[in-house]
C-alpha positions as CSV (number, residue, x, y, z in Angstrom):
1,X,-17.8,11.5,9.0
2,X,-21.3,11.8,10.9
3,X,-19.0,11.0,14.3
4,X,-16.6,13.6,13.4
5,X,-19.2,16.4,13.0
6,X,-21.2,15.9,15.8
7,X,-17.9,15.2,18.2
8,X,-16.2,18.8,16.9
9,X,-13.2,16.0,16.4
10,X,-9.8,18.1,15.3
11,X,-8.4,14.9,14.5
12,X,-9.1,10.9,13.6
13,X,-6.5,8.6,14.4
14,X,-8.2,5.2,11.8
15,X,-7.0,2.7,14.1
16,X,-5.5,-0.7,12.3
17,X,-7.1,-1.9,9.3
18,X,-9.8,-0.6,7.2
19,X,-9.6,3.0,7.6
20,X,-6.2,3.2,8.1
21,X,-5.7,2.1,4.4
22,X,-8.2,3.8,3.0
23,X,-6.8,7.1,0.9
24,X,-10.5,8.2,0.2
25,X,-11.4,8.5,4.3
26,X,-8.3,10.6,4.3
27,X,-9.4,12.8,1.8
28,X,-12.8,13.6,2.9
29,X,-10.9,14.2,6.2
30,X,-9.0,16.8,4.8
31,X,-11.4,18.3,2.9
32,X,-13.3,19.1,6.8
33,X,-10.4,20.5,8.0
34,X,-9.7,17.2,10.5
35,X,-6.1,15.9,10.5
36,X,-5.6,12.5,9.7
37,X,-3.4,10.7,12.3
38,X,-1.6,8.5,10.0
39,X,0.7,7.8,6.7
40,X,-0.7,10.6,3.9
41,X,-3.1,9.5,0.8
42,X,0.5,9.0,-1.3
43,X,1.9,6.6,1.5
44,X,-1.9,5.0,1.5
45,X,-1.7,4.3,-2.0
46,X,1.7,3.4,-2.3
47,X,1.6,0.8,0.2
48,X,-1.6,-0.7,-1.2
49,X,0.5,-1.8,-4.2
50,X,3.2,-4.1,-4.4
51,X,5.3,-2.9,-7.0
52,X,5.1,0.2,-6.6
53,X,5.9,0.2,-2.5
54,X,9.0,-2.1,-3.3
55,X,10.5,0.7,-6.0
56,X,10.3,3.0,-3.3
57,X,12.1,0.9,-0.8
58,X,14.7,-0.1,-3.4
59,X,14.9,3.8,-4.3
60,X,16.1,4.7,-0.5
61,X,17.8,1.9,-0.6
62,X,16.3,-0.5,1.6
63,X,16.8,-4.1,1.3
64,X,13.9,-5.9,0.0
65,X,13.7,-9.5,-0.8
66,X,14.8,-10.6,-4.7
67,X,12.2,-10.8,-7.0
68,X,10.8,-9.7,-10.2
69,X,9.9,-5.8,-9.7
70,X,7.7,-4.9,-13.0
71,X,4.2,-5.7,-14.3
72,X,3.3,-8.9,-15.2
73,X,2.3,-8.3,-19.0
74,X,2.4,-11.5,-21.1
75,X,1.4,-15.2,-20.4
76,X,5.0,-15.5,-21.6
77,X,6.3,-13.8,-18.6
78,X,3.9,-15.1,-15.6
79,X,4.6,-18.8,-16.8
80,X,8.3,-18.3,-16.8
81,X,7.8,-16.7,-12.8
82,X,5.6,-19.6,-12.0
83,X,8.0,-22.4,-13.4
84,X,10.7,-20.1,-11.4
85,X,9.1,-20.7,-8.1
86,X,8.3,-24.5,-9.0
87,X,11.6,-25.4,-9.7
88,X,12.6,-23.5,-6.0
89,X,10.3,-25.4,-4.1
90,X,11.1,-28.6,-5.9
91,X,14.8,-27.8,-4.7
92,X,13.6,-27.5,-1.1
């Protein structure tokens, strides 16, 4: 934020990486009046999780590969996923 004071910057394109993921750099951008060349803090924070990115995609319809799409809540349930892709790779 230092460099985009003492530039006068209008705008901060993050580059790849780092800042471009980070919703929080985006905000504080906002909050200086300095537009943020990049996806906005939902996209940031949508993409930074899993399940939450591939609803989206399913929801406009775009093909995602098969899988399961919910929290993993119970030992039940993450031991029945990893005998799952055992029993694929076994099949290989």
């Amino acid at each position: 934020m230092e460099a985009v004071r003492a530039t006068g910057a209008q705008a901060v394109h993050p580059g790849y990486g780092f800042l471009s993921e980070n919703k929080e750099f985006a905000k504080r951008l906002a909050a200086e009046n300095v537009a943020f060349i990049g996806p906005d803090t939902h996209a940031i924070m949508a993409m930074g999780d899993k399940i939450e990115s591939k609803l989206i995609a399913k929801a406009a319809e775009v093909n995602t590969i098969p899988g399961y799409d919910g929290v993993v809540k119970t030992v039940d349930i993450s031991q029945m996923l990893f005998t799952c892709a055992i029993i694929k790779l076994a099949t290989r």
